[in-house]
TINUSE-826688 format. One line per 10 residues: number of its first residue (from 1); their letters; for each residue x, y, z of N, C-alpha, C, CB. Coordinates in pm, whole numbers. Glycine has a CB too. Layout:
N
NUM = A = X,Y,Z,X,Y,Z,X,Y,Z,X,Y,Z; ...
***
This chain:
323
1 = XXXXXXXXXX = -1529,-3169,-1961,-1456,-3073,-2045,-1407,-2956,-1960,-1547,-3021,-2161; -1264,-2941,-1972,-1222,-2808,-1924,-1291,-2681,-1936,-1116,-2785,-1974; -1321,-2583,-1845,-1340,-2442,-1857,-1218,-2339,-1909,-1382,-2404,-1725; -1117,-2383,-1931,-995,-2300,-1916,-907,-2331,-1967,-953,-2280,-1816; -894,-2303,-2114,-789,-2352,-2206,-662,-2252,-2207,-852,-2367,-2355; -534,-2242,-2146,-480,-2181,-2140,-288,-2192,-2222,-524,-2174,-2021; -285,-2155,-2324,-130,-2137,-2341,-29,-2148,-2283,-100,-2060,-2363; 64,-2175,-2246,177,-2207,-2159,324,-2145,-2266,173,-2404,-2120; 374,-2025,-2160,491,-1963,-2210,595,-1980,-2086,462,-1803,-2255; 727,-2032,-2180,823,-2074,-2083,892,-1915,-2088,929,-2224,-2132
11 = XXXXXXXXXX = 910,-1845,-1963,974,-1759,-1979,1104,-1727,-1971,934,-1711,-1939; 1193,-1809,-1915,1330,-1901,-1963,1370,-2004,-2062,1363,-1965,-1875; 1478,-1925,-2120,1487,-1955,-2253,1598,-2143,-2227,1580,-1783,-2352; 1604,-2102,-2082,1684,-2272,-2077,1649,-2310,-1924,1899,-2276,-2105; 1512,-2271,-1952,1398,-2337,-1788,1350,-2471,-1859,1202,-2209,-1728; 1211,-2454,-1783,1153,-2606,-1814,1157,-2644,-1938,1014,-2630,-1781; 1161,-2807,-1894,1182,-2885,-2042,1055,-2940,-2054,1304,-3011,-2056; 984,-2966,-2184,882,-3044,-2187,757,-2984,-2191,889,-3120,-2095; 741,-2874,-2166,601,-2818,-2156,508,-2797,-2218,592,-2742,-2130; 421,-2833,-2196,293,-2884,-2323,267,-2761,-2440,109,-2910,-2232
21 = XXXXXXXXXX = 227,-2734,-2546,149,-2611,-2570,22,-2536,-2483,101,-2638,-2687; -32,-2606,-2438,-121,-2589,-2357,-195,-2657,-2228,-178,-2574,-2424; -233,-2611,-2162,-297,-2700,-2050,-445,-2700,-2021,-237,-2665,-1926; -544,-2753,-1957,-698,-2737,-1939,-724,-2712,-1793,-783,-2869,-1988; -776,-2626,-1747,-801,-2620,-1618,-950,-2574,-1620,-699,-2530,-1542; -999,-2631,-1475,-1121,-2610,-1472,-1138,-2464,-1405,-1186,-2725,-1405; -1279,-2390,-1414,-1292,-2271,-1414,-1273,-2215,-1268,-1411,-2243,-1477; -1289,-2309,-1158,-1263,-2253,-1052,-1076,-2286,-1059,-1367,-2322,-921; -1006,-2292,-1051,-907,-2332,-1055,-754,-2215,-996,-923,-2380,-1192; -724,-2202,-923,-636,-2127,-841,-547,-2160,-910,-620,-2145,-702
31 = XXXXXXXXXX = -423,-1997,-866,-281,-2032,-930,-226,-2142,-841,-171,-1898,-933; -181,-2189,-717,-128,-2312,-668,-200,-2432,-771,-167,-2328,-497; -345,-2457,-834,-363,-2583,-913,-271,-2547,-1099,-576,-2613,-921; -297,-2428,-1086,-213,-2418,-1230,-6,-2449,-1239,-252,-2226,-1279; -10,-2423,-1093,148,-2484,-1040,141,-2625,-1064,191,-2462,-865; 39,-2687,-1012,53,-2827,-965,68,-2932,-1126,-107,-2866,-856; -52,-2808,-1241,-68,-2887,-1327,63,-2873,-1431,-203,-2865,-1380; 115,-2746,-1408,231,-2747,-1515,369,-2779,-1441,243,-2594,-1596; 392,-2812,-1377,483,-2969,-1295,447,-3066,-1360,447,-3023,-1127; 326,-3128,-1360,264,-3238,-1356,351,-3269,-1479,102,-3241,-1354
41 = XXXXXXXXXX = 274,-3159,-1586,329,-3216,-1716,419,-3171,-1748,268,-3214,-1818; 542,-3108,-1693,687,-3086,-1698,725,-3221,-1609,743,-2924,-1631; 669,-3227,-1531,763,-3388,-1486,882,-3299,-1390,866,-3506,-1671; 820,-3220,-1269,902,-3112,-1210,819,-3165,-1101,906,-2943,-1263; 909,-3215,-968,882,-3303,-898,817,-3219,-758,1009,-3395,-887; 882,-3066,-738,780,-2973,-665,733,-2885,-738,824,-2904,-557; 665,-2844,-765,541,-2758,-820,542,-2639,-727,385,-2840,-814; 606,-2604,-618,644,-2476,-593,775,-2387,-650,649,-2482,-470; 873,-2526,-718,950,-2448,-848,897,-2347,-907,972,-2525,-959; 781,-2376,-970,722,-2307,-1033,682,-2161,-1080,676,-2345,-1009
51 = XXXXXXXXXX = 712,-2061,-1112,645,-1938,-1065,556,-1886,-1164,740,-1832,-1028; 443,-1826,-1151,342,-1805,-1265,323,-1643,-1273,189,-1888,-1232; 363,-1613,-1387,370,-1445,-1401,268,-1391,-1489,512,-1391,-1464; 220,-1269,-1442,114,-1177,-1519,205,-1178,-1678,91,-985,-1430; 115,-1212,-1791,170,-1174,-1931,207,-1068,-1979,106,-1196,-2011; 171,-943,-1889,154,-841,-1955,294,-735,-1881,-18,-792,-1939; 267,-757,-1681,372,-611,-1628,517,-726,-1652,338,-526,-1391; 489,-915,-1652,593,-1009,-1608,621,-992,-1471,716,-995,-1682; 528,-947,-1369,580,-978,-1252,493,-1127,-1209,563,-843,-1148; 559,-1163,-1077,509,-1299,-1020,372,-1264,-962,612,-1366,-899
61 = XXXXXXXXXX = 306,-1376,-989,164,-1314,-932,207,-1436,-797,-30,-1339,-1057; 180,-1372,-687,211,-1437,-559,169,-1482,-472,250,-1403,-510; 5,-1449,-477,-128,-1517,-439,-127,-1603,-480,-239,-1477,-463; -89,-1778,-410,-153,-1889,-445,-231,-1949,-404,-108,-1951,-458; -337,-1880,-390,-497,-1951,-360,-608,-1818,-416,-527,-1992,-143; -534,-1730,-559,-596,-1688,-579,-627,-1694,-693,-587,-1623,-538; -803,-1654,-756,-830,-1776,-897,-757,-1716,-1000,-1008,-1801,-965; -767,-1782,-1075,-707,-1771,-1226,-781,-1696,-1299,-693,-1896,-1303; -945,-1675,-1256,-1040,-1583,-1313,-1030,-1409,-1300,-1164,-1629,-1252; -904,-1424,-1171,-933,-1303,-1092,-851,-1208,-1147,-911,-1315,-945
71 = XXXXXXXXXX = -724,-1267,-1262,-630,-1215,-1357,-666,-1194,-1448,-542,-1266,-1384; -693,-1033,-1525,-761,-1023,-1597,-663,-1119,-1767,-801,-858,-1577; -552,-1002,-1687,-453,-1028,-1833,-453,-1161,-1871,-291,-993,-1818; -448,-1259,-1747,-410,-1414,-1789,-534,-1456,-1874,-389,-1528,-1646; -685,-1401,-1833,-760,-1449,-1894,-835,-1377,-2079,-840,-1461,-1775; -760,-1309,-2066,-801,-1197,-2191,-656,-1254,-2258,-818,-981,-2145; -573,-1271,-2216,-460,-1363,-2347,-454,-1499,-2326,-284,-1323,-2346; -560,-1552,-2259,-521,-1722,-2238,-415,-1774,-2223,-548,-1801,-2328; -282,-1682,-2138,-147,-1743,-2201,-146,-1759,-2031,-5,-1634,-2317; -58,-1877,-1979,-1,-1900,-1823,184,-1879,-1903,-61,-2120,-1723
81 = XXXXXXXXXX = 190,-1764,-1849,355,-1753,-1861,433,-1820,-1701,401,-1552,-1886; 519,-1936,-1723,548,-1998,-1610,765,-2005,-1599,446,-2169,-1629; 830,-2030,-1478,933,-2014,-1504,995,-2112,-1374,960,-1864,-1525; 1093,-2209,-1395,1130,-2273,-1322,1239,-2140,-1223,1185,-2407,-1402; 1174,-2164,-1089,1272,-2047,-988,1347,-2140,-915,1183,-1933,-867; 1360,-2258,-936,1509,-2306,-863,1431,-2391,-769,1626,-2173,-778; 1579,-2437,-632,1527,-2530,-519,1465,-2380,-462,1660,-2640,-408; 1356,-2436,-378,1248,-2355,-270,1287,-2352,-104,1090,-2440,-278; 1257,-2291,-56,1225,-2314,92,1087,-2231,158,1363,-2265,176; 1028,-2279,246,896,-2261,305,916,-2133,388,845,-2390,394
91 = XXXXXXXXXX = 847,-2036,327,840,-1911,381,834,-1936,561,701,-1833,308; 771,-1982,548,762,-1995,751,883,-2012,798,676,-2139,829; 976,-2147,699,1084,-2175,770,1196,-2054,772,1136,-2302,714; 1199,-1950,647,1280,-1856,659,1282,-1726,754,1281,-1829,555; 1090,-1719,775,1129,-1586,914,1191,-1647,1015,991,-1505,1000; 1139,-1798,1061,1183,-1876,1171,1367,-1825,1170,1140,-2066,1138; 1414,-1857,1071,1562,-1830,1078,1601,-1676,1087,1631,-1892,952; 1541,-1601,1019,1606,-1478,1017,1610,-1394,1153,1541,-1401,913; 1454,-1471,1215,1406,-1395,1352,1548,-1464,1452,1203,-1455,1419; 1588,-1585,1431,1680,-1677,1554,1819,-1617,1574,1711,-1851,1506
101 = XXXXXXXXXX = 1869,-1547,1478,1973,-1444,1524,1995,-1305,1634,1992,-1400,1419; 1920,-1260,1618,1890,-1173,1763,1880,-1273,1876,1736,-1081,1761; 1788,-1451,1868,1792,-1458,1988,1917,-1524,1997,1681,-1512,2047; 2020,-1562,1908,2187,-1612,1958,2236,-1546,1999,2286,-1650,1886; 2223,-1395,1928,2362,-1330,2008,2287,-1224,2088,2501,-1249,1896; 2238,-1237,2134,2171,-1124,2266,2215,-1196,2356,1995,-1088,2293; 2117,-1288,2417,2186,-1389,2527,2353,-1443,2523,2099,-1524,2515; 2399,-1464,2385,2542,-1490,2411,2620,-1365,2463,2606,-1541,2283; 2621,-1245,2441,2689,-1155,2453,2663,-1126,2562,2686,-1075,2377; 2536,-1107,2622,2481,-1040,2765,2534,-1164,2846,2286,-1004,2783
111 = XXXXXXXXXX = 2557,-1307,2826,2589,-1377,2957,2724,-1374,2925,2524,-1528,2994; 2819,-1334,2847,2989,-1378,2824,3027,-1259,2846,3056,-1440,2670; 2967,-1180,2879,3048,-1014,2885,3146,-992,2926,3001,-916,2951; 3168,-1085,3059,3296,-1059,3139,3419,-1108,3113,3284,-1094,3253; 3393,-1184,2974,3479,-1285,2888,3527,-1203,2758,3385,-1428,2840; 3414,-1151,2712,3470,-1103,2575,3492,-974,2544,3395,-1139,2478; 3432,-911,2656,3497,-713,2682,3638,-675,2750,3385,-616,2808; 3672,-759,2837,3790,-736,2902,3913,-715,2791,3813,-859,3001; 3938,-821,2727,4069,-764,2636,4050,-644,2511,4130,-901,2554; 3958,-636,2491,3938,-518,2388,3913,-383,2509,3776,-552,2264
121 = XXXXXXXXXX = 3842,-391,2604,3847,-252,2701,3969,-247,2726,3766,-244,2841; 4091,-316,2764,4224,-300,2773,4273,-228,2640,4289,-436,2798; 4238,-256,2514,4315,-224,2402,4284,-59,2390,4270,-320,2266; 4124,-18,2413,4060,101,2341,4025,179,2473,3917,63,2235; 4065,168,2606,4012,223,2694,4026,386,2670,4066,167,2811; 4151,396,2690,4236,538,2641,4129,643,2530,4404,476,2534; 4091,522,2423,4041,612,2361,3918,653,2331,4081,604,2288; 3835,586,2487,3700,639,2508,3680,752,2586,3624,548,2560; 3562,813,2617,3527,924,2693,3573,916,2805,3407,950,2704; 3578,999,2925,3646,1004,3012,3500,893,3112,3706,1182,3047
131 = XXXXXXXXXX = 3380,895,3094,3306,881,3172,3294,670,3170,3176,993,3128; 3312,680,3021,3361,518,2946,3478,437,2995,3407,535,2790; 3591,563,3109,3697,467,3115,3697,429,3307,3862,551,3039; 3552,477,3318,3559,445,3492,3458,348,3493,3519,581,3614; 3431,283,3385,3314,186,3359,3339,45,3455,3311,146,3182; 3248,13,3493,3282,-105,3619,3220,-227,3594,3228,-66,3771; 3134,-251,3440,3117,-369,3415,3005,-409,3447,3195,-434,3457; 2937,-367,3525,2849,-418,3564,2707,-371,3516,2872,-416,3679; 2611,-497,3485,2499,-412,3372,2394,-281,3435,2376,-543,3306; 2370,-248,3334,2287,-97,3433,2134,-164,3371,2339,143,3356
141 = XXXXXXXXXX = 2069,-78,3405,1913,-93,3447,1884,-64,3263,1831,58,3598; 1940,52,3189,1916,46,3014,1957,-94,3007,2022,161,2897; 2097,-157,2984,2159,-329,2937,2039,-415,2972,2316,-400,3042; 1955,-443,3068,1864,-503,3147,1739,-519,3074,1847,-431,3265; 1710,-382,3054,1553,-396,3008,1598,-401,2857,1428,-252,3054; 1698,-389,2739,1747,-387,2660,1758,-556,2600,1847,-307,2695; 1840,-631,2673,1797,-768,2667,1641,-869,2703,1890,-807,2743; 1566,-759,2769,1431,-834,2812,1361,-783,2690,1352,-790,2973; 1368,-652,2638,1261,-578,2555,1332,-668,2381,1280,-344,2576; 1449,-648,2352,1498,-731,2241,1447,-880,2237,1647,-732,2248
151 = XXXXXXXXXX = 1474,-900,2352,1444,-1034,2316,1279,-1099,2296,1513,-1107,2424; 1223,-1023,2378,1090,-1021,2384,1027,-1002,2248,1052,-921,2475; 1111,-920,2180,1011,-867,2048,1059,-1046,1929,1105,-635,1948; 1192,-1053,2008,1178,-1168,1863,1079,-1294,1891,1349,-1251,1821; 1086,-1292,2017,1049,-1466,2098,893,-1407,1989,1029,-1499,2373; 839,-1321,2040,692,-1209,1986,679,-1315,1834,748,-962,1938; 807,-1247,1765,796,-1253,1618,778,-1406,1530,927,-1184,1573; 910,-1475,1596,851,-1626,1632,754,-1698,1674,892,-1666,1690; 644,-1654,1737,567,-1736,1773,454,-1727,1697,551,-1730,1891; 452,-1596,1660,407,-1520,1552,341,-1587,1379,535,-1436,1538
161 = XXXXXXXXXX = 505,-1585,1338,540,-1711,1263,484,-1828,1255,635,-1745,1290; 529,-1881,1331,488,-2004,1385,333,-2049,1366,520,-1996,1526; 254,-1980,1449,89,-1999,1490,3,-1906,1424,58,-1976,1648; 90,-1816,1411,-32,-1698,1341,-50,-1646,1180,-2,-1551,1412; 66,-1606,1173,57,-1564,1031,43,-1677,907,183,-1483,1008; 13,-1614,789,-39,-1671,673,2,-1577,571,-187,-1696,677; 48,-1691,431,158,-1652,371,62,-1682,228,317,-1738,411; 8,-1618,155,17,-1625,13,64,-1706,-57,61,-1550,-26; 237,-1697,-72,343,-1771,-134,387,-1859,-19,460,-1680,-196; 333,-1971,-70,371,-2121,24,551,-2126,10,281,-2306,-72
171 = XXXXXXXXXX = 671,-2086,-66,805,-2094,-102,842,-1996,-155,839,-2185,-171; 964,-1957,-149,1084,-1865,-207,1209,-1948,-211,1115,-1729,-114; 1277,-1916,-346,1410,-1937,-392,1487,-1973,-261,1471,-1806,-471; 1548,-2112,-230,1636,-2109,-121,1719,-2057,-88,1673,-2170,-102; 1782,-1964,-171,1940,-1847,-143,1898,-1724,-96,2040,-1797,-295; 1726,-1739,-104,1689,-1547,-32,1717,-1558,83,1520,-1469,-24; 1722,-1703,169,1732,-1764,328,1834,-1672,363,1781,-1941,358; 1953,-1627,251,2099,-1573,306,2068,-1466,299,2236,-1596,239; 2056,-1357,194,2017,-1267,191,1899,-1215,282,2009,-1268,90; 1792,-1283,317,1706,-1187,399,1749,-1191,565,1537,-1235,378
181 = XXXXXXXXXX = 1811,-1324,602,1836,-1352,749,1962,-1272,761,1852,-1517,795; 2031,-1172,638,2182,-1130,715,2142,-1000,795,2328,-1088,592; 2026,-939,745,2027,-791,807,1954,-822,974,1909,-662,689; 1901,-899,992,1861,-940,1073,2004,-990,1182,1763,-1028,1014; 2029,-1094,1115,2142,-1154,1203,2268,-1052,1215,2195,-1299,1135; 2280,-978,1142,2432,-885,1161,2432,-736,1190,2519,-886,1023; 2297,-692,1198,2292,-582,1242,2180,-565,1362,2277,-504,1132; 2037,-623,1384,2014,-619,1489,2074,-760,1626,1877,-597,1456; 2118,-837,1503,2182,-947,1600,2312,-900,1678,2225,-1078,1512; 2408,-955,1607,2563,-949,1606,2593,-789,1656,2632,-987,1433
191 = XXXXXXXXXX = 2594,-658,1569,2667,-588,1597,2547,-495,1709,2745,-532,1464; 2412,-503,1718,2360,-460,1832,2362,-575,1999,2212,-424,1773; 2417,-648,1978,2453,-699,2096,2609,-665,2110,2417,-852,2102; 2674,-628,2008,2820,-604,2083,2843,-474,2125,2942,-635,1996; 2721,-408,2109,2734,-252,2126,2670,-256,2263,2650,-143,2002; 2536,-288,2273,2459,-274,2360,2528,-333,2528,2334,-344,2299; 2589,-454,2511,2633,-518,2634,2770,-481,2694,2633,-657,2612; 2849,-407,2603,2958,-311,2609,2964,-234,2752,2940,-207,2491; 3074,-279,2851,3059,-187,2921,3085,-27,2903,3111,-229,2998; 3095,27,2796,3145,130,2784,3028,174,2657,3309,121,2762
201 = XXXXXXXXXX = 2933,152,2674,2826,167,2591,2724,271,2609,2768,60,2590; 2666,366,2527,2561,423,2622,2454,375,2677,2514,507,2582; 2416,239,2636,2338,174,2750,2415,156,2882,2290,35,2706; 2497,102,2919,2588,49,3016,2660,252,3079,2736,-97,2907; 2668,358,2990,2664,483,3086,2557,546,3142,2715,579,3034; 2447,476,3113,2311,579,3185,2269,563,3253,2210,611,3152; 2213,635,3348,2186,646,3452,2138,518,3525,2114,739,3448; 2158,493,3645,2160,379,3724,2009,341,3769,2256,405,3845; 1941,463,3820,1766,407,3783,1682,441,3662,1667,463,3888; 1585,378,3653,1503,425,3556,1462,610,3534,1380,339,3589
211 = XXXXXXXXXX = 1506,654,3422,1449,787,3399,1303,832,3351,1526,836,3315; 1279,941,3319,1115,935,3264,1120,917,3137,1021,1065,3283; 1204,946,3070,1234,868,2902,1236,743,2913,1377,896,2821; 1323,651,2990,1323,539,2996,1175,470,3028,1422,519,3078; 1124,536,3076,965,480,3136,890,543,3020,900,549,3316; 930,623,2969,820,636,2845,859,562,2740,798,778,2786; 976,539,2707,1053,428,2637,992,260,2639,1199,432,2712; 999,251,2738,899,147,2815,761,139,2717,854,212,2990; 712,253,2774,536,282,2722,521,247,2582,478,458,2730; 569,323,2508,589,292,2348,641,204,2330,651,369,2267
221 = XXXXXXXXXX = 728,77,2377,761,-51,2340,609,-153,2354,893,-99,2444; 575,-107,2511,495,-224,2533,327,-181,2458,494,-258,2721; 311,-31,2403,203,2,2335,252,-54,2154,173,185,2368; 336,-38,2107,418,-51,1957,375,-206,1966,624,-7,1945; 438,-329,2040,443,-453,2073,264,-525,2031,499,-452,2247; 181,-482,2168,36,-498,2165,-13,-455,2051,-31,-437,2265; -9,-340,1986,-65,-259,1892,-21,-330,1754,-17,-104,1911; 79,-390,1762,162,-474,1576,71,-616,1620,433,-522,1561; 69,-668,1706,-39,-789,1764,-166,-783,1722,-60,-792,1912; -237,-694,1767,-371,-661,1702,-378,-605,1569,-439,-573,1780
231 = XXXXXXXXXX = -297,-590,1483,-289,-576,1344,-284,-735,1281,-152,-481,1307; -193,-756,1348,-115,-916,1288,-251,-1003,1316,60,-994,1405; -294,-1026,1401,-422,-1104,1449,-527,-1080,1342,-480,-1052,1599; -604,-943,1311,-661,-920,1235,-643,-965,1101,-665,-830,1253; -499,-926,1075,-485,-962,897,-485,-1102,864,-340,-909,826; -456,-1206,986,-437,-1323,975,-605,-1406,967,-335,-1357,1098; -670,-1294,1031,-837,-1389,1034,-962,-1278,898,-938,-1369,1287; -884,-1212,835,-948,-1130,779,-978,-1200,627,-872,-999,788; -944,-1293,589,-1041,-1400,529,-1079,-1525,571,-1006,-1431,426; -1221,-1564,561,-1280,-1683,664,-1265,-1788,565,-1453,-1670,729
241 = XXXXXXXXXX = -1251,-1916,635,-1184,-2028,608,-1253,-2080,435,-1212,-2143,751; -1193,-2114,329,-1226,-2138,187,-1243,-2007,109,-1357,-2223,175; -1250,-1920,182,-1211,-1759,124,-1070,-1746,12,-1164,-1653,281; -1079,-1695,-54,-967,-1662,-151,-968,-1515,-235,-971,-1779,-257; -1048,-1460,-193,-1074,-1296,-260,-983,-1204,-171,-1257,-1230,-245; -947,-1112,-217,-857,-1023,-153,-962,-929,-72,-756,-942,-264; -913,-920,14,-985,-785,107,-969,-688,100,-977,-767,217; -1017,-571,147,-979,-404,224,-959,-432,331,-1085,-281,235; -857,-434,399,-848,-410,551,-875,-285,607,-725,-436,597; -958,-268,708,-1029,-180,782,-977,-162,929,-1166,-222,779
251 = XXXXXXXXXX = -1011,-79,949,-1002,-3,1112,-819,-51,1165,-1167,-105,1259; -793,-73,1311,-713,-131,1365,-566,3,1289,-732,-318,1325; -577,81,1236,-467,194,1172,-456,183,1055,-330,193,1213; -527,132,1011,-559,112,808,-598,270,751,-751,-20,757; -679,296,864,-734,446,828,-605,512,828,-848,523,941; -509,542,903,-413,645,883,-334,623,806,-352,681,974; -280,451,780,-126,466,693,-201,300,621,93,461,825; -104,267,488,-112,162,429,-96,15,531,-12,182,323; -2,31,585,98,-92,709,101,-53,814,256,-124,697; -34,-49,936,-12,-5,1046,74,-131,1150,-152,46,1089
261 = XXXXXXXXXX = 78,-240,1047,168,-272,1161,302,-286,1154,136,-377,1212; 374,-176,1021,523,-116,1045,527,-37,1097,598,-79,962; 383,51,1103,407,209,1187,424,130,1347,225,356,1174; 345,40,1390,357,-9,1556,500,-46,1579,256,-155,1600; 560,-114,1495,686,-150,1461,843,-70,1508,666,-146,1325; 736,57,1442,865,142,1429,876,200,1577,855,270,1304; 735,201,1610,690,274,1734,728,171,1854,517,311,1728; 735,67,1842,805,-68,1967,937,-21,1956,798,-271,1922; 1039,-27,1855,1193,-2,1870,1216,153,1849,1284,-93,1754; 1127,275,1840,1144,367,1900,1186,394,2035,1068,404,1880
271 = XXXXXXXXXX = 1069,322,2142,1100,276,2251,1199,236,2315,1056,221,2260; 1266,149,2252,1361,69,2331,1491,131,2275,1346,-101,2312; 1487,216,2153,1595,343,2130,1611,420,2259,1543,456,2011; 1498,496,2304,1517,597,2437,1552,543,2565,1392,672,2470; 1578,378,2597,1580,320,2710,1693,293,2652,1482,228,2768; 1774,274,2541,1892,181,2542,1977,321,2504,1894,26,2422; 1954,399,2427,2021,479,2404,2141,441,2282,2056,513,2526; 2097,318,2225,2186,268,2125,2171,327,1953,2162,109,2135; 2282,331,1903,2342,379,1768,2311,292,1704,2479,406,1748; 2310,152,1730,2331,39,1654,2209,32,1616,2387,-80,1712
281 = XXXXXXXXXX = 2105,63,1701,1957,-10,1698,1864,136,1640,1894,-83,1894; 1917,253,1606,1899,368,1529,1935,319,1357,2007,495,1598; 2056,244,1379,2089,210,1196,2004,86,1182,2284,164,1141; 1967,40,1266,1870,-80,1229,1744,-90,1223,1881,-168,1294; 1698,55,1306,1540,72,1251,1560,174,1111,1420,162,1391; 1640,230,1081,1682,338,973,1686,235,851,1846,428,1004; 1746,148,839,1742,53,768,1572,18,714,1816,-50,851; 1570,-93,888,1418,-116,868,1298,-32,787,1377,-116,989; 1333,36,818,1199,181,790,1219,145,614,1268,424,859; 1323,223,496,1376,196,443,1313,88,335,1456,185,515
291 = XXXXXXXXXX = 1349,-67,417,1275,-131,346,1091,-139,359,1340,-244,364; 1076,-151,478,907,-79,489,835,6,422,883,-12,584; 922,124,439,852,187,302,839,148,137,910,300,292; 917,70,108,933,-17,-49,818,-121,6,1127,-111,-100; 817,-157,128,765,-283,73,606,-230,85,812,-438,169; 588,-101,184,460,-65,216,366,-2,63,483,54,344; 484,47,-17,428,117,-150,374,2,-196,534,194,-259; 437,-120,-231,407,-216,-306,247,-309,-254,547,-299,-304; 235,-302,-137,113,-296,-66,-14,-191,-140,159,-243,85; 6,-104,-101,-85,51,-182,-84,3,-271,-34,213,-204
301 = XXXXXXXXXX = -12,-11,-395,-28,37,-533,-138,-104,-564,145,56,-638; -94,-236,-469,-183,-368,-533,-318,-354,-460,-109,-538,-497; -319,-243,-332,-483,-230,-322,-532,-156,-443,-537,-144,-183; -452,-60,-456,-475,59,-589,-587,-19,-679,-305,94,-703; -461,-78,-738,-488,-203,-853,-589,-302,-802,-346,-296,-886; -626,-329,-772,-712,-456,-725,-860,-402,-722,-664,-518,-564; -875,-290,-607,-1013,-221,-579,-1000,-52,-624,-1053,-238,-398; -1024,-24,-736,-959,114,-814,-1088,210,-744,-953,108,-1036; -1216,116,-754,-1312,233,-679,-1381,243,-548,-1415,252,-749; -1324,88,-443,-1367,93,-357,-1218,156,-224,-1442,-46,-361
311 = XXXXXXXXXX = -1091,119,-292,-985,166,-189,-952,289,-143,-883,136,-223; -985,317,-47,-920,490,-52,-805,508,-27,-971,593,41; -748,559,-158,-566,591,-128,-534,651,-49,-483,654,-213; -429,585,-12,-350,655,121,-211,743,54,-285,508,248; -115,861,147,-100,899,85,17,901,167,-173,968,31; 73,791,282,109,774,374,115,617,382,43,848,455; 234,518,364,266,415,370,269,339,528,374,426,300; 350,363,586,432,373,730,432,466,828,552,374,715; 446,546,821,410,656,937,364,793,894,533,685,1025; 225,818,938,159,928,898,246,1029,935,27,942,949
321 = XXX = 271,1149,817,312,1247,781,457,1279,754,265,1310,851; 482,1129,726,679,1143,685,671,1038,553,832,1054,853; 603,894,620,643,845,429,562,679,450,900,822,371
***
């Protein structure tokens, strides 16, 4: 006999077809088995279609390996409110893509330079600085470490992906693939490689050896880099294997801000701001930040919610003493 007699509300009024009045699940039973079972009996051939929402705020509950006991609302109204979200794609496979744009056009732009700057420096020379129009093409020591430090952080982020991290939500809607990979691909990709490799760029005007900004630039990339690593490592082993309870994350910069590893984040492409000296890669951590902070609140408020008397609120998302 089932532990867990639960209601089933279609929350699209022209979603799934077929859905039982109710379903039985046993008492240990996770939201991924309550996916699996209301497929089953919709006759919905992936079960990550699926999305299973709190009855009460209607948001997606997004933990799928977390129990069904652990929702209060679901279990105080017996109701599984469920909603067909379309074709899926595998969260892994979408950072994989969003991260692979920085590495196309960094390397394309930094090895074609001498191909694809020449007729536009002919068109706009006139109407650069005087120091922009004695520019000789050739990469300076910022362009250099600019393509090693960029690229470095994605190869980082990818492998990342790949081997390390762990995802809650096994799928997302296949059309977010466009939407989340464009800011990625068109602003730190595309238009910070056409800026950066520019001979007439302020990477490509500064100074010909390394400065002490540039070397401290340096410092805070390769401290920001290590420092988002040892966050990422941690959060990835911070429940032990058949674990499914949510944690407090501790130490490693938890103490100062909600997401210490957007604050390391911000603090790696701080870095490579003062060595590159680029505009492009200022609107793209400005951006970044931006969404970090939305996504860092939404972090807080579900420790809030989750551990009301063991979490200590933070009061500081992303970087202690701005936001």
């Amino acid at each position: 006999m089932a532990d867990l007699t639960l209601k089933v509300t279609n929350r699209s009024r022209k979603g799934l077809k077929g859905l039982p009045p109710s379903i039985d699940l046993p008492n240990d039973a996770t939201i991924e088995d309550a996916k699996i079972a209301v497929a089953k009996a919709a006759r919905v051939s992936d079960h990550n279609r699926i999305g299973v929402f709190d009855p009460v705020s209607k948001k997606t509950i997004k933990d799928r390996n977390s129990l069904l006991r652990e929702h209060a609302e679901v279990l105080k109204r017996g109701e599984l409110v469920v909603k067909d979200l379309g074709p899926q794609i595998d969260w892994r496979t979408v950072y994989v893509i969003e991260y692979l744009g920085p590495l196309i056009f960094h390397p394309l732009f930094f090895g074609l330079r001498k191909y694809i700057y020449p007729p536009a420096y002919s068109l706009i020379r006139n109407y650069l600085p005087a120091a922009a129009q004695n520019a000789t093409g050739e990469l300076s020591f910022a362009q250099q470490a600019a393509f090693v430090m960029i690229g470095g952080h994605f190869v980082k982020r990818e492998l990342e992906t790949i081997f390390l991290h762990k995802f809650g939500s096994s799928t997302m809607p296949f059309n977010f693939v466009f939407r989340n990979s464009f800011f990625y691909w068109s602003v730190a990709g595309l238009l910070g490689a056409i800026e950066i490799y520019a001979p007439f760029s302020p990477a490509a005007l500064s100074p010909a050896t390394p400065t002490p900004l540039a070397y401290l630039g340096i410092a805070l990339y390769l401290l920001g880099e290590a420092a988002n690593f040892d966050v990422h490592y941690y959060l990835a082993h911070l429940r032990r294997p058949g674990e499914t309870a949510r944690k407090i994350p501790r130490g490693h910069g938890f103490g100062l801000v909600t997401c210490p590893n957007y604050m390391w984040e911000v603090v790696a492409w701080i870095g490579v701001i003062l060595v590159t000296r680029s505009p492009s890669l200022v609107l793209f951590i400005a951006i970044g930040c931006s969404y970090m902070r939305t996504w860092g609140w939404g972090k807080e408020m579900a420790l809030r919610t989750l551990f009301p008397n063991e979490y200590k609120k933070k009061r500081y998302v992303v970087i202690p003493g701005l936001f």
